[in-house]
ZAVEX-597079 format. One record per atom (N, C-alpha, C, O): x, y, z; residue in one letter. Coordinates in steps of 0.2 Angstrom, whole numbers, plus 5000, padded with zeros to 4 digits. Each point is the difference from the previous one (the first is absolute). Layout:
<rs>
XYZA ...
</rs>
This chain:
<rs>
565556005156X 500449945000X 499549945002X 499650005004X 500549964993X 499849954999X 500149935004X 500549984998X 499349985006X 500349955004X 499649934995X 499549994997X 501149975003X 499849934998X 499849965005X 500250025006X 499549924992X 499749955005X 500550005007X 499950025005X 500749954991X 500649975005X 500150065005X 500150005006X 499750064990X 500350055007X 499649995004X 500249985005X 499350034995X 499250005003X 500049945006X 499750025005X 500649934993X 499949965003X 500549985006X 499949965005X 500750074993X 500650025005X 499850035005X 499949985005X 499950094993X 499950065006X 499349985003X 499850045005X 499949924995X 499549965003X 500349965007X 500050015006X 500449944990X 500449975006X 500450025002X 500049995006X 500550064991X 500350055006X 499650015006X 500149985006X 499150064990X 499750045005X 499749965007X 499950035006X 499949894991X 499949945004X 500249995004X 499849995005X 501150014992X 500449965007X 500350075006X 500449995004X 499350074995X 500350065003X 499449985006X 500049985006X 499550034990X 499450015005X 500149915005X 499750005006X 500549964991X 500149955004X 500349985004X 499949965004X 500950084995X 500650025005X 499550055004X 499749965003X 500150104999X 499950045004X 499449955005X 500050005006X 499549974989X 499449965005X 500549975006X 500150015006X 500349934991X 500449975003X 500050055007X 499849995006X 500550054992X 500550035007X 499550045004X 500250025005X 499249994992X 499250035003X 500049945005X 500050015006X 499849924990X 499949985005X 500149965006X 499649985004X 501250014995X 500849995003X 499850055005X 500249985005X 499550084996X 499950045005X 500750054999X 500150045004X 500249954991X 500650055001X 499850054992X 499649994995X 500850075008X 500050084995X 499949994994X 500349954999X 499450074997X 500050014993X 500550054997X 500349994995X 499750055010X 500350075000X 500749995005X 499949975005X 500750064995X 500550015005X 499650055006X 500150065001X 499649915001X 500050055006X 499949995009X 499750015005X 500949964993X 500249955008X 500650025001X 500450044996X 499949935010X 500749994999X 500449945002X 499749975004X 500850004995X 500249925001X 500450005005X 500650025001X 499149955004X 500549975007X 500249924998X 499849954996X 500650055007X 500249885000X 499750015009X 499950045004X 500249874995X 500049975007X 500349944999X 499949974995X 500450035010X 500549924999X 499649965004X 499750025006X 500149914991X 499749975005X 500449925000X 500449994995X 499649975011X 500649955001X 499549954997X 500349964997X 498950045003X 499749954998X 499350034997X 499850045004X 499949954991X 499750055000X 499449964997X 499650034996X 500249925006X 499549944999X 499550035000X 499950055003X 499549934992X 499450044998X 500050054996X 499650004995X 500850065006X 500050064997X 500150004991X 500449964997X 499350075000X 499850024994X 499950055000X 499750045004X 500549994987X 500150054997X 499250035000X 499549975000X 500550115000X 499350025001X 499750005009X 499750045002X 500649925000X 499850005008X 499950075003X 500350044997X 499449985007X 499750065003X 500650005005X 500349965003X 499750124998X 500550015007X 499850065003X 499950054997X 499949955010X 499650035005X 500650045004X 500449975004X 499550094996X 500350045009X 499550015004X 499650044998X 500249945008X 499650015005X 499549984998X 499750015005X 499849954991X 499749964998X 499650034994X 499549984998X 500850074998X 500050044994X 500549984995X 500650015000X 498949954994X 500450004994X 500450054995X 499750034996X 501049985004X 500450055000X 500249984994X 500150054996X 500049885000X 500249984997X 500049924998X 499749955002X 500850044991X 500149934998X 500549954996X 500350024995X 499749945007X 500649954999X 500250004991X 499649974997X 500850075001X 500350014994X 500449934996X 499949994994X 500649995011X 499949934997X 500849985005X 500350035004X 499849894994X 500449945006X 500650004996X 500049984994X 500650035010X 500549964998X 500449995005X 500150035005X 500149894992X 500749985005X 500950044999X 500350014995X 499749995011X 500650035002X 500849944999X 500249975004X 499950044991X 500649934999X 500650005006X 500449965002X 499650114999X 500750015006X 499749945006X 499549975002X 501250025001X 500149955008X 499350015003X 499749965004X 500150104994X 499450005006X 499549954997X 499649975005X 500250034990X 499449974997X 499450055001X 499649965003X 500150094997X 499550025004X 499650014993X 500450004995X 498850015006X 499850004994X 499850115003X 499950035005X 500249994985X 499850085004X 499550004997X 500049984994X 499450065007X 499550024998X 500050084997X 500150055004X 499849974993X 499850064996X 499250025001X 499549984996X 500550075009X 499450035000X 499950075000X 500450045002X 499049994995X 499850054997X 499650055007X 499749965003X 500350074998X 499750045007X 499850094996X 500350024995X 499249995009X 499950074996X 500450054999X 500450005005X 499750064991X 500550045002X 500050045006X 500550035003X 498849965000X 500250055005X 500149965007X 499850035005X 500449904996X 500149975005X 500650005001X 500449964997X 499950065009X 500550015003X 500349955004X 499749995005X 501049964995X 500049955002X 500850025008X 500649995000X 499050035005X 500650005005X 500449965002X 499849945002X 501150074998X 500549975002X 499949925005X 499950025006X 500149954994X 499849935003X 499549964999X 499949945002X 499950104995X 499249964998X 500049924997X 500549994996X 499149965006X 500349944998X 499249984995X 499550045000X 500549894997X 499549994998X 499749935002X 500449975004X 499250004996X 499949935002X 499349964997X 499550035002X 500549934994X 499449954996X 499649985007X 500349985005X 499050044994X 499449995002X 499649954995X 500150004994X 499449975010X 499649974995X 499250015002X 499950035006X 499649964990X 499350055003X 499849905001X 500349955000X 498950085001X 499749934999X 499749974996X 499749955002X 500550074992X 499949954994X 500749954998X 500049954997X 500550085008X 500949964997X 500350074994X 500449994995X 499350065005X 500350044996X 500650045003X 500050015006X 500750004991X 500550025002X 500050074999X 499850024995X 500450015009X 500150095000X 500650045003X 500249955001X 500050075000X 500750065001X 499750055006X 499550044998X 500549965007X 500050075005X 500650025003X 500349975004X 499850104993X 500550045003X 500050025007X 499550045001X 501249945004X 500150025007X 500250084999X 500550024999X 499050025001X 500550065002X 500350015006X 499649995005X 501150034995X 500450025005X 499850075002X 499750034996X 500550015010X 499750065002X 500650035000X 500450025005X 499849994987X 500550055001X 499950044992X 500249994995X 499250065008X 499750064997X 500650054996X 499850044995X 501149975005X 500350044999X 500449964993X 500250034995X 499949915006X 500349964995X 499849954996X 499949955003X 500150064990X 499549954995X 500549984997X 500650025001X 499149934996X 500249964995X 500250034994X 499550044999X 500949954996X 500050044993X 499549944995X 499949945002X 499950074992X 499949954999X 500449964997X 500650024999X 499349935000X 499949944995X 500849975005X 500549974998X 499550045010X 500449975006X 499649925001X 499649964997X 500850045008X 499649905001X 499950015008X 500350035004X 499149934996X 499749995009X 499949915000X 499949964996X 500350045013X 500249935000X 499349974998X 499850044996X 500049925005X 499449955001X 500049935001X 500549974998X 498950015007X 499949925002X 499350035001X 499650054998X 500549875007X 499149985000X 499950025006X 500350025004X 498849974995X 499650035007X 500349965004X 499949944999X 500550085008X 500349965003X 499249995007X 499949955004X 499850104995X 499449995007X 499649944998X 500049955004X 499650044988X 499649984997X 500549895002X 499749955002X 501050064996X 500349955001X 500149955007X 499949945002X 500350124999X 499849975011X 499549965001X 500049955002X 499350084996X 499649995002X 499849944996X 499849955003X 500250044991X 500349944998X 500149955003X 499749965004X 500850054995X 500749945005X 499849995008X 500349955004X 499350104999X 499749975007X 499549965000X 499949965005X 499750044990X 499449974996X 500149944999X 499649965002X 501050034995X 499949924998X 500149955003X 499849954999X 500550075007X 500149935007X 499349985003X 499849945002X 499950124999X 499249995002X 499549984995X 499449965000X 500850074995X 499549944992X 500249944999X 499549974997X 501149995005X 500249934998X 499849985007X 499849945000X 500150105008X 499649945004X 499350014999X 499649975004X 500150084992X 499449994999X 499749934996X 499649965001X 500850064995X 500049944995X 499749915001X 499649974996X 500650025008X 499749925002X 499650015002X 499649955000X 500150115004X 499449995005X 499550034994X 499449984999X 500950064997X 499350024995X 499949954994X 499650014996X 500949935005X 499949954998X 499249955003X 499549974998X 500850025008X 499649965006X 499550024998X 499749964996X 500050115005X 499550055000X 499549984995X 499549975002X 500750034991X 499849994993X 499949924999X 499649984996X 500749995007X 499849915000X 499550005006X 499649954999X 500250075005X 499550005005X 499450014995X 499749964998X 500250135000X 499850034998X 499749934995X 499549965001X 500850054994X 499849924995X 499549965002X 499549994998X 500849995007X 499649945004X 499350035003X 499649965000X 500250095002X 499650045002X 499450004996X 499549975000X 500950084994X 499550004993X 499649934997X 499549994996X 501049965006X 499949924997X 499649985005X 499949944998X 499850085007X 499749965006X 499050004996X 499850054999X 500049905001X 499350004999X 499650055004X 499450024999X 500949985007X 499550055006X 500050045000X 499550035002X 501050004994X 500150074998X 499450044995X 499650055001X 500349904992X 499350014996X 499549995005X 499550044999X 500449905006X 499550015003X 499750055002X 499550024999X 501250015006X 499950085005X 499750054994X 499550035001X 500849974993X 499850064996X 499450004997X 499750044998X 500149875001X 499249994998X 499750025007X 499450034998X 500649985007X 499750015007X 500050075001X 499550035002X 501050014997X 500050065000X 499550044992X 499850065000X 500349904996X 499450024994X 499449995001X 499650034996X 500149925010X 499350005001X 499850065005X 499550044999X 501249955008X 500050075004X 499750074995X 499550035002X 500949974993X 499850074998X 499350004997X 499750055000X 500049894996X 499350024999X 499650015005X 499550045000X 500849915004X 499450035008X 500150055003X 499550035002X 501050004999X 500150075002X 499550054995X 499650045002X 500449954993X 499750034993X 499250025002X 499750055002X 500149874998X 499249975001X 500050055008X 499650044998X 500649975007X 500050015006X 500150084999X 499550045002X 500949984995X 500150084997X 499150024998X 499750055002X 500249914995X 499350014994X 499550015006X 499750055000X 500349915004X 499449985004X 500150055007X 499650005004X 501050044996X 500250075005X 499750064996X 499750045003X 500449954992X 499850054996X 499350005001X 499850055003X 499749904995X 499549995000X 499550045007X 499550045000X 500849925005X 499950015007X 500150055004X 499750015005X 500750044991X 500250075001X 499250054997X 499550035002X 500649944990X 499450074998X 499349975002X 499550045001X 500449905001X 499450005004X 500050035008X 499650055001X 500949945002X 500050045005X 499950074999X 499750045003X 500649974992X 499850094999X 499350045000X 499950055001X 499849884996X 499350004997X 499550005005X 499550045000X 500649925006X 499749985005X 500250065008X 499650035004X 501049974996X 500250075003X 499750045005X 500050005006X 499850044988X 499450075002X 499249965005X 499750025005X 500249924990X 499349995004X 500149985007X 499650025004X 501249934997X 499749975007X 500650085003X 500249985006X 500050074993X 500050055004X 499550025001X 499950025006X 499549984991X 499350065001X 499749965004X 499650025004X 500649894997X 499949975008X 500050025004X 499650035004X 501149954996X 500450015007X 500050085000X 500550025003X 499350014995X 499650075003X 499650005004X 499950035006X 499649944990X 499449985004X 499949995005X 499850035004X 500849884996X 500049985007X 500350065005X 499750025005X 500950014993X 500250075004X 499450025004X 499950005006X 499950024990X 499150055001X 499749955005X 499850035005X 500249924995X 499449975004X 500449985008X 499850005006X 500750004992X 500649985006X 500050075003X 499950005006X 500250064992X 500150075003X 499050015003X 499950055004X 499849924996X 499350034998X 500049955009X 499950035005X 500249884996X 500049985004X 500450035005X 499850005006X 500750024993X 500450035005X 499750065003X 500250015005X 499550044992X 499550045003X 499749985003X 499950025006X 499749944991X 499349975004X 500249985010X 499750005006X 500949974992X 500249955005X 500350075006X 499949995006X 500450064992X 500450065004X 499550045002X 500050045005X 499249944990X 499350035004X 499849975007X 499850045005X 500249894996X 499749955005X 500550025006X 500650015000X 499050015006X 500250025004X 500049925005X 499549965001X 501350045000X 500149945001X 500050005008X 499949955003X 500250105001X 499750005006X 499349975003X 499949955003X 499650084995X 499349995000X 500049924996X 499749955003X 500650044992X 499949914999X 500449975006X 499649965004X 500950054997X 500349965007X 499750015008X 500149965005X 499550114995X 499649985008X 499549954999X 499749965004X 500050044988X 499349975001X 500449905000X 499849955003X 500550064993X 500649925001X 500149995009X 500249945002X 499850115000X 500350015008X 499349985003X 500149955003X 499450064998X 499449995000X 499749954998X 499849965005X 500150004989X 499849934999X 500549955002X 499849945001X 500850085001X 500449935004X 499950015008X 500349965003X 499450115000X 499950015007X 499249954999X 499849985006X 500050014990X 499149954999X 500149965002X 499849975005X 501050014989X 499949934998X 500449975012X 499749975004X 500750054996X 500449985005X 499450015007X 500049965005X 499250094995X 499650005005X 499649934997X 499949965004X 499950034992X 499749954998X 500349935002X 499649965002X 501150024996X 500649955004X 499849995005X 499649955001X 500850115006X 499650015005X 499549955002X 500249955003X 499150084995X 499349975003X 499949934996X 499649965003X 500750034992X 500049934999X 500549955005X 499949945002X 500850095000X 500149965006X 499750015006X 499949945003X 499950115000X 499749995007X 499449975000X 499849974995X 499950035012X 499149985002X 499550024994X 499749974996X 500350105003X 499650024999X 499650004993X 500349994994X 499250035007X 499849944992X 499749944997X 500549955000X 499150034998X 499849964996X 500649974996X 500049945002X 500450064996X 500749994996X 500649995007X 500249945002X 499850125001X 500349955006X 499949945003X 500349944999X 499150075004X 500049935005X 499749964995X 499949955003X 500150054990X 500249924996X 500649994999X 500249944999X 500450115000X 500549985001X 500249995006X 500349945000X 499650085007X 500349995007X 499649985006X 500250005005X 499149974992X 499649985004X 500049914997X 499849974995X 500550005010X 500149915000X 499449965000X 499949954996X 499850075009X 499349995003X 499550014993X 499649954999X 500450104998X 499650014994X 500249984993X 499750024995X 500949955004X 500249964996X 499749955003X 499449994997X 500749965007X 499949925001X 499250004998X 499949964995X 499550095008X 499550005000X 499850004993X 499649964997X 500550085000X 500149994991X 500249974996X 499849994994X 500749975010X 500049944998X 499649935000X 499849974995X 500150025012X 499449975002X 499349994996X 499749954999X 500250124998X 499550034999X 499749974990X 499649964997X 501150065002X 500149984994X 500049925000X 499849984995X 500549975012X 499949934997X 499449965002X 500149945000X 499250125004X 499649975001X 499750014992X 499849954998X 500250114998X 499750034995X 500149944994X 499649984995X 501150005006X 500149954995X 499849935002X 500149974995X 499650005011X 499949925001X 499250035000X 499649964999X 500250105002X 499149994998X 499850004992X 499449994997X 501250035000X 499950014991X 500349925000X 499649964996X 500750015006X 500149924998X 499449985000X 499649994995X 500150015014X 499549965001X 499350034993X 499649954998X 500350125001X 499650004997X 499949984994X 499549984997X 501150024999X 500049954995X 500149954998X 499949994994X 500249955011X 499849935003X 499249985001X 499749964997X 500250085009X 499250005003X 499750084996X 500050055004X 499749974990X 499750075000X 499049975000X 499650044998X 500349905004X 499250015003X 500050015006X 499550035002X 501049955002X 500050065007X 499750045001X 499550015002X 500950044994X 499950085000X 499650024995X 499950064999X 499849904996X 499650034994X 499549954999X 500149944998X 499250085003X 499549944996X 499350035000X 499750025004X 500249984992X 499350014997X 499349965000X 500149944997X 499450065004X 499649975004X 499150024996X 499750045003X 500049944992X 499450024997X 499449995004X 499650045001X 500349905002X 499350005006X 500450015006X 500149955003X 500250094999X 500050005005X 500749965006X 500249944999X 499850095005X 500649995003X 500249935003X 499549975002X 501150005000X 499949935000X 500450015008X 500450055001X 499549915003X 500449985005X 500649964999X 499949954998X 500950075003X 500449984998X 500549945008X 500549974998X 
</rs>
């Protein structure tokens, strides 16, 4: 059998638009295959949520948003049609409530109720709303965000004016030389460090030395017997004190010129005949000196 173009070309796009309904729904995050089962949830408001959305029990992806319809009855509630695995079991009371992550993405988590004896059949309805914790805490939030508000105004016009201040460039040109000098000063620690390294060992093998020479005096000195040095010190100040003594009393030559009165005046006397006969002699010296070739002259 034989296929012409035209066939050819159909069962092409059949084959196209199959594989491109099943992508779809691959990438919608929902079955390819029936192998789920269908719960509803009525929600009063169901802002954000779209078809494909994930839905978490206990923070485990269980399932996914199959698709949105409004409810035309008195109540208006929009129900959702979602997909949950076969083998997830939905207990009597169980509620549902729109979560959002930190990107603003919307998601479905199921409250299970703790009644392990009584399930749901499928394709029944569970109520749902919103994260009521996530909303409080909202709504507590905002009265303290709007008085923030003027002061983180104030803040950012200061702030402004700060950055706009000339002194500011100043300080950070001042703080840009700081940090070369700290650099240059780094350089010259470093420098200072490996010389001392260098130098080190030599002035240890010193101050060993001196060690040595200091330990060597202190021997010497633990040798001198420091008794025998202190009688004979005992002994030249017992001289010195008899010598004192004899220079204060009578006795002696040295005494009676210090305590004889009578032999001072005379020495003095003595001294100022010595000096009016050196006057006179040098005034009159043919007095006492003359020289005479024939003979002696009567004077």
């Amino acid at each position: 059998m034989k296929f012409t173009k035209e066939i050819k070309i159909a069962l092409v796009s059949i084959v196209g638009i199959v594989v491109l309904f099943f992508g779809l729904q691959f990438l919608k995050g929902l079955s390819v295959f029936a192998n789920d089962n269908s719960y509803f949830v009525a929600f009063s408001d169901a802002t954000g949520l779209s078809e494909s959305a994930p839905v978490y029990a206990n923070g485990y992806r269980v399932g996914v948003v199959k698709s949105l319809n409004y409810d035309y009855n008195p109540q208006g509630d929009i129900i959702a049609e979602v997909g949950l695995d076969k083998q997830m079991r939905i207990p009597r009371g169980s509620k549902a409530e729109l979560a959002s992550d930190l990107l603003g993405n919307i998601k479905i988590n199921l409250l299970l109720s703790d009644n392990p004896l009584d399930m749901l059949a499928v394709g029944d309805t569970l109520s749902g709303g919103a994260e009521m914790g996530l909303m409080k805490k909202v709504a507590t939030m905002v009265p303290a965000i709007e008085q923030m508000l003027p002061k983180l105004d104030s803040i950012m016009s200061s702030l402004n004016m700060l950055l706009a201040d000339p002194a500011l460039r100043n300080t950070l040109h001042n703080v840009e030389g700081m940090t070369a000098n700290l650099d240059a000063t780094s350089r010259d620690l470093r420098t200072l460090s490996a010389s001392l390294n260098q130098e080190v060992p030599g002035l240890m093998q010193k101050t060993n030395g001196v060690l040595d020479n200091t330990q060597k005096l202190t021997a010497n000195l633990s040798e001198v017997d420091v008794a025998e040095m202190m009688a004979k010190v005992d002994k030249t100040l017992q001289n010195v004190q008899e010598m004192t003594d004899k220079l204060n009393s009578n006795e002696g030559t040295l005494g009676l010129l210090m305590r004889d009165k009578r032999l001072y005046n005379n020495l003095s006397a003595t001294a100022a005949d010595a000096d009016s006969l050196l006057i006179d002699f040098k005034a009159h010296p043919k007095r006492y000196i003359h020289f005479s070739v024939f003979g002696k002259k009567d004077r």
